[in-house]
C-alpha positions as CSV (number, residue, x, y, z in Angstrom):
1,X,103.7,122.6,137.6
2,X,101.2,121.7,140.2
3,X,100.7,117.5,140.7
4,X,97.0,116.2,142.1
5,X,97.4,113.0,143.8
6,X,93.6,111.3,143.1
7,X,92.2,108.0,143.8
8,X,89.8,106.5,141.6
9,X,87.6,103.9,142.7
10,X,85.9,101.8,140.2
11,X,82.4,100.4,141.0
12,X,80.8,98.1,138.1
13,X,77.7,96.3,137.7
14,X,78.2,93.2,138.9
15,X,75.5,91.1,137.1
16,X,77.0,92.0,133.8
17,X,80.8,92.4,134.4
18,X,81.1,89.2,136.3
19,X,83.4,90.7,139.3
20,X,81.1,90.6,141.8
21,X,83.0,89.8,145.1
22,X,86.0,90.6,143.7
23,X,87.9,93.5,145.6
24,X,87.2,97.0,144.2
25,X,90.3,98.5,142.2
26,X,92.2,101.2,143.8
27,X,94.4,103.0,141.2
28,X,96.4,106.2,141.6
29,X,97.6,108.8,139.0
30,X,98.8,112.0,138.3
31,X,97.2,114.9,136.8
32,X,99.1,117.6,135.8
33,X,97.5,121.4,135.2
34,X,97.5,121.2,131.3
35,X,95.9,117.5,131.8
36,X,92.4,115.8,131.1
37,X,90.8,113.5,133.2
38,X,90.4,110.6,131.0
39,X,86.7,109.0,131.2
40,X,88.5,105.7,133.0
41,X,90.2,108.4,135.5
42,X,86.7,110.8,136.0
43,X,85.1,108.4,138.6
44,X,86.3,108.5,142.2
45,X,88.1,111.9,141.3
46,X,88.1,115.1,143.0
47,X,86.1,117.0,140.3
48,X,82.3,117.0,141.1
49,X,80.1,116.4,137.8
50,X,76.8,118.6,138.2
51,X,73.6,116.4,137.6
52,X,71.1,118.7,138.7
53,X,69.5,120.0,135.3
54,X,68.5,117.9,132.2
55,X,71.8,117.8,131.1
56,X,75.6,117.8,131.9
57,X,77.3,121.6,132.7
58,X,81.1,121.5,132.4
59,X,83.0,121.6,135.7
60,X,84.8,124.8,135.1
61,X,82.7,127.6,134.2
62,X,83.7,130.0,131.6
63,X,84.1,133.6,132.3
64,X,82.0,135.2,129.5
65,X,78.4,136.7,129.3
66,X,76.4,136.5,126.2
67,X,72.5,137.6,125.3
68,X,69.9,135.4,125.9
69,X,68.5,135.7,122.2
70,X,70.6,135.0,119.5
71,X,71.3,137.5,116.1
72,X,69.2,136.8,113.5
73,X,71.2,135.8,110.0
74,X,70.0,135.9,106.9
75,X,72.5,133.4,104.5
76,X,72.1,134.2,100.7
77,X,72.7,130.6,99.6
78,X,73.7,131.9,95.4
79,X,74.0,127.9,94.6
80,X,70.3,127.3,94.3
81,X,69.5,128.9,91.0
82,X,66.0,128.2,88.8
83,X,66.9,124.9,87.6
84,X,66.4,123.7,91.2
85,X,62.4,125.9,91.7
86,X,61.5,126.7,94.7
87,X,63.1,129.8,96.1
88,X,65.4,129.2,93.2
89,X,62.9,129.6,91.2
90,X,61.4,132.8,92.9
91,X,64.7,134.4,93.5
92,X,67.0,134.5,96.7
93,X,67.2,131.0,98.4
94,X,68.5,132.0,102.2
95,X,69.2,129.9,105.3
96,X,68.4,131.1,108.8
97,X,70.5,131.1,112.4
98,X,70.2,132.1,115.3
99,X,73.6,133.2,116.5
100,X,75.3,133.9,119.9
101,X,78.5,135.6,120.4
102,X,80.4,135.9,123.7
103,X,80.7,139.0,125.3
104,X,84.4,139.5,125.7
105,X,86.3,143.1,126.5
106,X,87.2,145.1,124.0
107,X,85.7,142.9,121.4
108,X,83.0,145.3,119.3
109,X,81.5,142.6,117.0
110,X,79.2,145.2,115.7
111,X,81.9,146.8,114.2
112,X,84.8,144.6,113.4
113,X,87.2,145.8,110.9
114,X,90.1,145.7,113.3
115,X,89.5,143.1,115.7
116,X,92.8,141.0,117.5
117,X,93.4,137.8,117.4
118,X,91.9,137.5,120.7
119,X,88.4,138.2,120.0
120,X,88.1,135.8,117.5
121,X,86.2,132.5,118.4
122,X,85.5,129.4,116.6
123,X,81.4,128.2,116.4
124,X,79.5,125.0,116.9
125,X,76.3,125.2,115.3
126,X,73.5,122.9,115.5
127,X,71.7,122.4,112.0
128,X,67.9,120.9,111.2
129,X,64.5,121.2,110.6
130,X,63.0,121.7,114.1
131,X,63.4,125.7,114.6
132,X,59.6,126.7,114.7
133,X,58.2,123.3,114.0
134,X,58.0,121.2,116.5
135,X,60.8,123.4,119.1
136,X,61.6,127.2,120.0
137,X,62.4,129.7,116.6
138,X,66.1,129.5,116.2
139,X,67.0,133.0,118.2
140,X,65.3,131.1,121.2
141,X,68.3,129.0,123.3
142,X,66.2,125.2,122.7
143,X,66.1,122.4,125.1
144,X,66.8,119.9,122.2
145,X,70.6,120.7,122.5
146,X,71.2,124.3,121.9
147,X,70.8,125.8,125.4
148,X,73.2,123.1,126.5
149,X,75.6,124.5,124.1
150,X,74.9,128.3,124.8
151,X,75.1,128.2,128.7
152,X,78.5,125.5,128.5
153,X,80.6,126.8,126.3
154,X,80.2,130.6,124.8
155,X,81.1,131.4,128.3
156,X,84.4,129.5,127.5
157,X,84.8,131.9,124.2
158,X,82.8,129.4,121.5
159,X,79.6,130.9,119.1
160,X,76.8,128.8,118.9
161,X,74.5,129.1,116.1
162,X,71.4,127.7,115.5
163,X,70.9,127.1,112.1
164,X,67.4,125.7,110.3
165,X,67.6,123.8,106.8
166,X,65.9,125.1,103.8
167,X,61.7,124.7,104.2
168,X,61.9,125.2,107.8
169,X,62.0,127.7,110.7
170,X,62.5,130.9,108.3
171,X,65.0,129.4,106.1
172,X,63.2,129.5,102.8
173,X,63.3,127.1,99.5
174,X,62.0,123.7,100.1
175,X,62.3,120.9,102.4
176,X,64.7,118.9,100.7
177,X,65.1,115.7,103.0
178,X,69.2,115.9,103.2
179,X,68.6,115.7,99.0
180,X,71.7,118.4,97.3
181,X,69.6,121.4,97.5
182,X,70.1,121.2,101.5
183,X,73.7,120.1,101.2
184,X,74.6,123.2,99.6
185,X,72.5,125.4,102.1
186,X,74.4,124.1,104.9
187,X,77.6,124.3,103.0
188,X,76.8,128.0,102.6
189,X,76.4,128.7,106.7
190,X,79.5,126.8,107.4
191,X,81.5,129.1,105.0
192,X,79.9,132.3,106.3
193,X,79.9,130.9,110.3
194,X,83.9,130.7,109.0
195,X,84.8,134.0,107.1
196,X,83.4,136.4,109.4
197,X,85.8,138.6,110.5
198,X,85.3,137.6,114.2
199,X,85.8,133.9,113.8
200,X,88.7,132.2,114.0
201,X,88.0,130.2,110.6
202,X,87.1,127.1,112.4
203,X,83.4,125.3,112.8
204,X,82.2,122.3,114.6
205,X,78.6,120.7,113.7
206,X,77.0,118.8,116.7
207,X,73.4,117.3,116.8
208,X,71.2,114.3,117.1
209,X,68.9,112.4,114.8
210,X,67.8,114.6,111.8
211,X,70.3,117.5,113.2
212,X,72.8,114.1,113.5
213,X,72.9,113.9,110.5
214,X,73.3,117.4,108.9
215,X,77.3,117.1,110.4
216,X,77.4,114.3,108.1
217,X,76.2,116.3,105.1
218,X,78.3,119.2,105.7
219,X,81.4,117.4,105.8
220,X,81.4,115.6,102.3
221,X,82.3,119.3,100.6
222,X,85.6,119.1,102.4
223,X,84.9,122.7,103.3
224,X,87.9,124.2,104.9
225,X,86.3,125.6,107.8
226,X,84.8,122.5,108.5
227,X,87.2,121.5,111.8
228,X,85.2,118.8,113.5
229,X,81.7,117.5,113.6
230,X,79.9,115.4,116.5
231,X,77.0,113.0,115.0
232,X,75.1,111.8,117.4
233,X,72.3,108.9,115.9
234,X,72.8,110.2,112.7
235,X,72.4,109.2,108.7
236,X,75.2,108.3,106.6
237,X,72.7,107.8,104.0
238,X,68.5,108.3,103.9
239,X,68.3,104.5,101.8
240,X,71.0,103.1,104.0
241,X,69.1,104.0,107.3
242,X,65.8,102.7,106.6
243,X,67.0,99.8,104.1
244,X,68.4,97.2,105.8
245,X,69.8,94.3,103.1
246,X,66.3,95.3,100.7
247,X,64.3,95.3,103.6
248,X,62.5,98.1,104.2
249,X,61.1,100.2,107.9
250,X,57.5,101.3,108.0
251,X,58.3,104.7,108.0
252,X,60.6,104.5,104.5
253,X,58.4,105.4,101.9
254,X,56.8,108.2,103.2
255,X,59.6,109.9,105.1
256,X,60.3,113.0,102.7
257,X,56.8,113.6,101.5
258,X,54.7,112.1,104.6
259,X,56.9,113.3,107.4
260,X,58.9,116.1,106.9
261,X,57.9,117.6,103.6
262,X,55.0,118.8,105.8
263,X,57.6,121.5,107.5
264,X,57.7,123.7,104.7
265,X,53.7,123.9,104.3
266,X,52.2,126.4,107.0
267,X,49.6,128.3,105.0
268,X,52.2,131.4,104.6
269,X,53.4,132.6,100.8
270,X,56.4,130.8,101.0
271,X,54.3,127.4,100.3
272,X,55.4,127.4,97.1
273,X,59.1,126.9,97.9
274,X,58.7,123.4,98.9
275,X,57.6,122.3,95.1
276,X,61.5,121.8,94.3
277,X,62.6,118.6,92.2
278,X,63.4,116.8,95.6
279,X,59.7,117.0,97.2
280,X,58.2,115.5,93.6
281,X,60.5,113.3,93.2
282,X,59.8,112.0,96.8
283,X,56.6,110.4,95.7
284,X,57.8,108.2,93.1
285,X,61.4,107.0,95.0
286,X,59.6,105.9,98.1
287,X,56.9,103.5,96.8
288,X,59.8,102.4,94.1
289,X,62.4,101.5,96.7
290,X,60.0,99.7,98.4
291,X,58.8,97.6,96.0
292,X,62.5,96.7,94.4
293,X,64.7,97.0,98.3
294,X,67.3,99.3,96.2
295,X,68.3,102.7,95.2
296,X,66.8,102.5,92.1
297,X,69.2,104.4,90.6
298,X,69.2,103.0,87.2
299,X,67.7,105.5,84.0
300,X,69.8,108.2,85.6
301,X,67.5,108.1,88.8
302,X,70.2,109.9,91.4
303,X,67.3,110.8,94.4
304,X,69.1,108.2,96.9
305,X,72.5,108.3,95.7
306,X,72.3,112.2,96.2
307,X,71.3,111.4,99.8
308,X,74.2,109.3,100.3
309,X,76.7,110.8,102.3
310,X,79.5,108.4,104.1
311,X,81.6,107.5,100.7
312,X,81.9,111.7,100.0
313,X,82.9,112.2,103.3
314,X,85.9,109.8,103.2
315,X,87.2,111.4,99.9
316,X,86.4,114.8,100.8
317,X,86.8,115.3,104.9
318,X,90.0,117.1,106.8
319,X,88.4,117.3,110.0
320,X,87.3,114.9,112.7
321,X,84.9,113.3,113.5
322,X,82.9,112.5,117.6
323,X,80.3,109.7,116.9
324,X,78.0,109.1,119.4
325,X,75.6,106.2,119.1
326,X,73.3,104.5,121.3
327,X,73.3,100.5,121.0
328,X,69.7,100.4,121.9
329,X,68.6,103.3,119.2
330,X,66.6,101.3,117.0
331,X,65.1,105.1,115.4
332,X,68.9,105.4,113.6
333,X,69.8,101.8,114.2
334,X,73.6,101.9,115.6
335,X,74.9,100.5,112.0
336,X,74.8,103.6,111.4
337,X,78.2,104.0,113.5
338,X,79.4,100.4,113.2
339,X,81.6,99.6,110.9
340,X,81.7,103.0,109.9
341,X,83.6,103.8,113.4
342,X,86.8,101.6,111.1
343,X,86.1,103.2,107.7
344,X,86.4,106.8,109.2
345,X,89.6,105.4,110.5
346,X,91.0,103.5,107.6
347,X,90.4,106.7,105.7
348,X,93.0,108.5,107.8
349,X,90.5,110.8,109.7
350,X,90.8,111.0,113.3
351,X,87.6,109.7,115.2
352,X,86.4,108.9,118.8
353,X,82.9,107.0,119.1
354,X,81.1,107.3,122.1
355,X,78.1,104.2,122.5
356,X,75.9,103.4,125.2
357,X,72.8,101.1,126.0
358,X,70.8,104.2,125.6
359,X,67.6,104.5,123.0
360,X,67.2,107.8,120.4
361,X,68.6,110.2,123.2
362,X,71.9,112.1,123.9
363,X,73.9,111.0,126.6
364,X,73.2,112.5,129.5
365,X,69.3,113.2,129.7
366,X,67.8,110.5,132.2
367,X,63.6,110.6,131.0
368,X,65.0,109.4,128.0
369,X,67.4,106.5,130.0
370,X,65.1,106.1,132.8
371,X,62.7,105.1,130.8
372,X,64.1,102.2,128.9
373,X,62.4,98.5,128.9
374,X,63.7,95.4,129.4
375,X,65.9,93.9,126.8
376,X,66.7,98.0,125.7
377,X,68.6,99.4,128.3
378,X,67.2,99.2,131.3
379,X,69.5,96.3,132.6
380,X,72.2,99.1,132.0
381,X,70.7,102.2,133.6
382,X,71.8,104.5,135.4
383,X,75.0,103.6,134.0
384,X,74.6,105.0,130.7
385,X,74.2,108.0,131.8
386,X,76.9,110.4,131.2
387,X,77.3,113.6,133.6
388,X,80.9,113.9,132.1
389,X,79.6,114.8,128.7
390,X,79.8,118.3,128.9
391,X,83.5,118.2,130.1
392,X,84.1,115.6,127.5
393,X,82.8,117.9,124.3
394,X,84.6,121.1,125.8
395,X,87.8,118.9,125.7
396,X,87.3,117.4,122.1
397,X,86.1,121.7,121.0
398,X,89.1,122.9,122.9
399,X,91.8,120.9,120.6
400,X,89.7,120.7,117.6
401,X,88.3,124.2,117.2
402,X,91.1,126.2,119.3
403,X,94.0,124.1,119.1
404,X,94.3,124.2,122.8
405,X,94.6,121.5,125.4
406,X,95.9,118.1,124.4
407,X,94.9,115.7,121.7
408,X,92.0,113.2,122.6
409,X,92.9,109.6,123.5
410,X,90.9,108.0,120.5
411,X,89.1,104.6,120.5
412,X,85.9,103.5,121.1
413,X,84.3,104.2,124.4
414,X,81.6,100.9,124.9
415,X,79.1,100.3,126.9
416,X,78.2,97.0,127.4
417,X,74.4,95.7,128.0
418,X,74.3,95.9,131.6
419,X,76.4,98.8,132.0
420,X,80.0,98.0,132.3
421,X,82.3,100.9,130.3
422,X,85.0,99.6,128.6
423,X,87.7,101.6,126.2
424,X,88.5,99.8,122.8
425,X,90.9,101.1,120.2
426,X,88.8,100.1,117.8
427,X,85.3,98.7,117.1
428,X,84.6,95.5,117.0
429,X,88.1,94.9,118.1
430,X,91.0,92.9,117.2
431,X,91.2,90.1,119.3
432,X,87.9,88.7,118.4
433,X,87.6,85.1,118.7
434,X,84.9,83.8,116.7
435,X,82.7,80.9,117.9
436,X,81.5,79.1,114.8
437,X,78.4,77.0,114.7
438,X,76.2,74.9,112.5
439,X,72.5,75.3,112.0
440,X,72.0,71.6,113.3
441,X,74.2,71.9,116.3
442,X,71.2,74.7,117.1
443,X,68.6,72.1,117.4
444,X,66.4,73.7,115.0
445,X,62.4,72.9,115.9
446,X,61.7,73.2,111.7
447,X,62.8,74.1,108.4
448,X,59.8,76.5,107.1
449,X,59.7,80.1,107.7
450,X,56.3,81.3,106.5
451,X,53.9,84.6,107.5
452,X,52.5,81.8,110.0
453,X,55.6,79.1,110.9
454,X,58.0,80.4,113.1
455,X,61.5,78.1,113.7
456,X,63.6,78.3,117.1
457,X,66.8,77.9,117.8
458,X,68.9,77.3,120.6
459,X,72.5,77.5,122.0
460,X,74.0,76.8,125.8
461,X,74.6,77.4,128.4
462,X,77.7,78.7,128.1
463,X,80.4,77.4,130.3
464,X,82.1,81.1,131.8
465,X,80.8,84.5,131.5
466,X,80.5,85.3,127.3
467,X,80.5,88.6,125.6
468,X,79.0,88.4,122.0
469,X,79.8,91.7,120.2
470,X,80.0,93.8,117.2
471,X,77.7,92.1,114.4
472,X,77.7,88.1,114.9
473,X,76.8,86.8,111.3
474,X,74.2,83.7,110.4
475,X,74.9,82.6,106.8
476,X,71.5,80.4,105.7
477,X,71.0,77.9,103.4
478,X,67.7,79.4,102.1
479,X,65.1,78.3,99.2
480,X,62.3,80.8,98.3
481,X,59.0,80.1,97.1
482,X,57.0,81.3,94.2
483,X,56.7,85.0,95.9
484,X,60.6,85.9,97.4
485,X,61.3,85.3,100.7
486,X,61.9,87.7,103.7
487,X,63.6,86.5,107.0
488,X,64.0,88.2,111.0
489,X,66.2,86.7,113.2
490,X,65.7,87.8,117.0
491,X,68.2,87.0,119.6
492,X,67.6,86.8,123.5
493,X,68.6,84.8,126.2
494,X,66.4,82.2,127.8
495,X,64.2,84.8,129.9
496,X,63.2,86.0,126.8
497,X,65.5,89.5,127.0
498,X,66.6,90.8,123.5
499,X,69.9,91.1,122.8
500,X,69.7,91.4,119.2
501,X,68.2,91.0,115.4
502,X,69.1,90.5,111.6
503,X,66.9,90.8,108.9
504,X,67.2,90.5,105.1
505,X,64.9,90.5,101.7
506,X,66.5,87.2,100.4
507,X,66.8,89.1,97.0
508,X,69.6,90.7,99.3
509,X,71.4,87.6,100.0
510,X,74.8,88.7,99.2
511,X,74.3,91.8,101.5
512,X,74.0,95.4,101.2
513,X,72.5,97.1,98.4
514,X,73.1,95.4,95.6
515,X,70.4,92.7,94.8
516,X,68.1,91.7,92.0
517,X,65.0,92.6,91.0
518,X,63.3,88.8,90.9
519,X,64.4,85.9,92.8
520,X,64.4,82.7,90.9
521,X,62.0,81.0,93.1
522,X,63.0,77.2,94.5
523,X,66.5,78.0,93.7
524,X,68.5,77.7,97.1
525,X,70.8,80.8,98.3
526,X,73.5,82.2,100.6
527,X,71.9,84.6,102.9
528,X,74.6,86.5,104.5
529,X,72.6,87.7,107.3
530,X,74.4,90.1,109.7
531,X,73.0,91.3,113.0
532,X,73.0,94.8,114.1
533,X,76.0,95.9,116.4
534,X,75.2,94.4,119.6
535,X,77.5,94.2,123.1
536,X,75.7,91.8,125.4
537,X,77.0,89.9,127.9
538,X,75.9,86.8,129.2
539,X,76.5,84.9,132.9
540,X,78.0,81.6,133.3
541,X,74.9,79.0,132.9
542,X,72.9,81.5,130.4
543,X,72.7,80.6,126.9
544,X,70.7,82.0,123.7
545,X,67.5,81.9,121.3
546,X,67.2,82.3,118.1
547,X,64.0,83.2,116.4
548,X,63.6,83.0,113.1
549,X,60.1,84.6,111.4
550,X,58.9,86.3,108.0
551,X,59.1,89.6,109.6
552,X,59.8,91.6,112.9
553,X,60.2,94.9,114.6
554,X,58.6,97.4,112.1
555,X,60.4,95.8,108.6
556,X,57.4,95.4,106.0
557,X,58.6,92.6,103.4
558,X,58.3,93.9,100.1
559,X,55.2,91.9,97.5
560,X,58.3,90.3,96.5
561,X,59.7,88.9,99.2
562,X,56.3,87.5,101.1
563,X,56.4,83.9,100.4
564,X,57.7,80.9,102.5
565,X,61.1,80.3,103.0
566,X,62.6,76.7,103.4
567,X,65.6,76.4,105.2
568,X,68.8,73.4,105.0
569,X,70.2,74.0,108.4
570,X,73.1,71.2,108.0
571,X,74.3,73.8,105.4
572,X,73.9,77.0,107.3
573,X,76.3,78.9,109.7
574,X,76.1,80.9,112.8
575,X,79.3,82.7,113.6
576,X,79.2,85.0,117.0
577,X,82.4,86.8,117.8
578,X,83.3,86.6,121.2
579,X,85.7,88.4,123.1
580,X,87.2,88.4,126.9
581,X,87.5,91.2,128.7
582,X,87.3,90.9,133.3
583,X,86.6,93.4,136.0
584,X,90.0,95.3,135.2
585,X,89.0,95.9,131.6
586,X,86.0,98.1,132.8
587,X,85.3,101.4,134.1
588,X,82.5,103.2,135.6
589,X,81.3,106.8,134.0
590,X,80.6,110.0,137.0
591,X,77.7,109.5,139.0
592,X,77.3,111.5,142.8
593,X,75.2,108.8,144.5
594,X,75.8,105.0,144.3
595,X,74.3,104.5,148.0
596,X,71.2,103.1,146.2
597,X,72.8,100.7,143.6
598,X,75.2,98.9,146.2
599,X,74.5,96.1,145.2
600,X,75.9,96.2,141.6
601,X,79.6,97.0,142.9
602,X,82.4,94.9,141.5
């Protein structure tokens, strides 16, 4: 078997890795034929990562043709019956796809009664509600993800479908909001996507945001041709994304009805399909979680519990799961993929997470990095970019959907906040060392959080280079008011650049989703604030900030939770788990040009 001698050289950012001056690494290794490159071993490597189009192409091209529109399917979805209205109602609930087959010879799909083992393929599909509303119809190759899928990898023997949820694109029923109606819908196109004659029984579900979060849904069936599915930014849960600890994001109460319940009405006959159960009850479960912070789930009330996915997927999923997050995505905040990265685990289903300083975006698309601001990426760009994506999926497809290949190293790929890659086993990892801190040692310039008193904190400098990661905790010694209480924490360092927040209705204290309707006011609680997964590093001399208001970034506090908070600092604890990793720890992802960013070597 043929033996590559390579040489990897590993250039990092020097203001955040804290090698600069230090003598660049030069490592050798063997890659054998049947051999990956590892993402630590892609850098300084013979192969040549194409950054030339809006996204990443794999290295090896695949032999293949295919047509540049897709098949149109028509899914009879038999689940959704009249008790659910809409189409159910009317008779015949269907999902659309778009579907693309490779063109391999001696393969007929048009007539496949006897078709070999060879020209059956597994499919990634990409499922949501942007198909004609808001991107190309689903038989059109889109620029949100699905042309990157077509062009990479049906030339490597994979289908791709397109697939749009019920109220959307020509999928009929009603726009359900990821509610049970559109569970079972996508259900239904994994099974067919895996029964066909010319598949090979196994289906992968990749996407971002909305279509993130669809892979999530499918898998809590445990469907059997479920293989693998590749969340990028996605929902575990509707409640869980935009509650945070009772507090609520602008956008919560009016996401199913406000936002996307508008996809299913075009002035067409179908109209009516969208007056299912899940679009009324949208009206009344917004303004009601509001007001209380919780699922309201009590008088029978299942709206938000039927929109919860992560606990059915640990029960129910045999296949594994790529998470791809971006630290700075604060449109599907990344605890979205933090701790869950360590449940998936602990629930004995294999997992890789992929997380970089990049905002709602995939990857490897630079408008989206490039335009990042200060304290939100930008300290890590171009670094975050990924031109090794492609090559990466096609790897993770390959052994997942084709049992080819070899098994994926898996851990935690981690960016740090100005762009030093590091691999983790897990996330945050184990040899954490916590740095424990009073409220008074923080110099605190008051005790009163109110809608106009704002109190500042303070810590440093620190001594050595310090990285503060995964969610650092501040446990307050809080006493509400007459009207609740509502508290934002924000974290930067002394210029001012964010690094990270926390933020909690105090009726939350304990964390979670489990509070109480009404606070006993001037009674003094716990709040066991937790900050969002963060990975920031700070230089020797830097310390941090803490500000601590009624409110910030687009949390509205609840009627009950808008009164003045007083806070007993000598009681309250700031914990930030710290760990040590140096130059050797890190690596740096693909790029073709460094000429410009000299500067930042190791």
């Amino acid at each position: 078997m043929r033996s590559v001698l390579l040489m990897a050289i590993f250039i990092l950012p020097s203001i955040l890795s804290g090698c600069f001056g230090e003598d660049l690494q030069d490592l050798t290794f063997e890659i054998d034929d049947d051999h990956y490159l590892e993402p630590w071993e892609r850098y300084g490597s013979d192969t040549v990562y194409d950054d030339t189009d809006i996204y990443s192409r794999v290295t090896e091209k695949g032999t293949y043709g295919y047509s540049e529109t897709g098949q149109s399917v028509f899914i009879p979805v038999p689940s959704i019956t009249v008790a659910d209205g809409g189409a159910g109602a009317a008779g015949g609930a269907v999902v659309h796809l778009g579907l693309w087959l490779p063109i391999i010879e001696g393969c007929d799909y048009s007539s496949s009664d006897n078709l070999s083992e060879a020209c059956k393929v597994p499919v990634i599909a990409e499922i949501g509600p942007y198909y004609d509303d808001g991107d190309v119809d689903a038989l059109t190759p889109a620029d949100r993800l699905g042309r990157m899928l077509i062009e990479n990898y049906v030339p490597h023997g994979y289908g791709v479908a397109q697939v749009s949820v019920f109220g959307t694109g020509e999928s009929n029923h009603c726009m359900d909001l990821m509610g049970t109606d559109e569970q079972r819908g996508i259900d239904a196109a994994v099974t067919w996507l895996g029964t066909q004659l010319w598949s090979n029984g196994n289906v992968g579900i990749i996407g971002k945001s909305y279509d993130g979060s669809t892979p999530w849904q499918a898998a809590t069936f445990g469907n059997p041709h479920l293989a693998t599915i590749v969340p990028m930014s996605g929902l575990i849960g509707v409640h869980e994304l935009m509650w945070r600890n009772g507090s609520m994001e602008a956008r919560g109460m009016i996401m199913h009805n406000g936002v996307y319940g508008s996809f299913g009405i075009d002035g067409d006959t179908e109209d009516s399909h969208t007056l299912c159960e899940g679009y009324l009850e949208g009206y009344v479960n917004g303004p009601a979680a509001y007001l209380s912070g919780g699922m309201v789930d009590y008088a029978g009330n299942t709206y938000w519990t039927e929109r919860s996915f992560l606990d059915r997927v640990l029960q129910n999923y045999n296949g594994s799961v790529y998470l791809i997050q971006g630290m700075q995505d604060w449109n599907v905040d990344p605890h979205m993929s933090f701790p869950v990265h360590q449940q998936v685990a602990d629930a004995g289903i294999e997992i890789k997470t992929l997380a970089g300083q990049w905002a709602h975006d995939y990857p490897d698309r630079v408008a989206g990095h490039s335009s990042q601001s200060t304290g939100r990426g930008a300290e890590a760009y171009p670094y975050t970019l990924r031109w090794d994506w492609a090559d990466e999926m096609l790897y993770w497809f390959d052994w997942y959907l084709k049992g080819e290949g070899r098994a994926p190293t898996l851990g935690v790929e981690m960016q740090d906040n100005r762009g030093g890659w590091r691999f983790e086993e897990t996330y945050p990892p184990m040899d954490v060392e916590n740095l424990v801190l009073t409220g008074s040692d923080l110099a605190p310039t008051g005790s009163t959080v109110s809608s106009t008193s704002t109190v500042t904190l303070s810590y440093g400098p620190f001594e050595e280079e310090t990285r503060i990661i995964g969610m650092p905790t501040f446990h307050i010694a809080a006493t509400p008011g007459l009207n609740g209480g509502h508290l934002f924490i924000e974290m930067t360092d002394e210029t001012g650049m964010h690094l990270g927040h926390a933020v909690m209705d105090l009726r939350y204290h304990a964390g979670g989703r489990d509070g109480q309707e009404v606070l006993p006011p001037f009674v003094t609680v716990n709040a066991l604030m937790e900050f969002m997964p963060m990975d920031v590093v700070l230089q020797e001399g830097e310390g941090i900030i803490l500000s601590i208001s009624q409110t910030g970034e687009d949390y509205v506090p609840s009627p009950a939770a808008s009164g003045s908070v007083s806070i007993d600092w000598s009681q309250s604890t700031l914990t930030l788990p710290l760990i040590e990793r140096s130059c050797g720890d890190l690596f740096q992802a693909p790029m073709l040009d460094y000429s410009t960013n000299s500067s930042r070597q190791c």
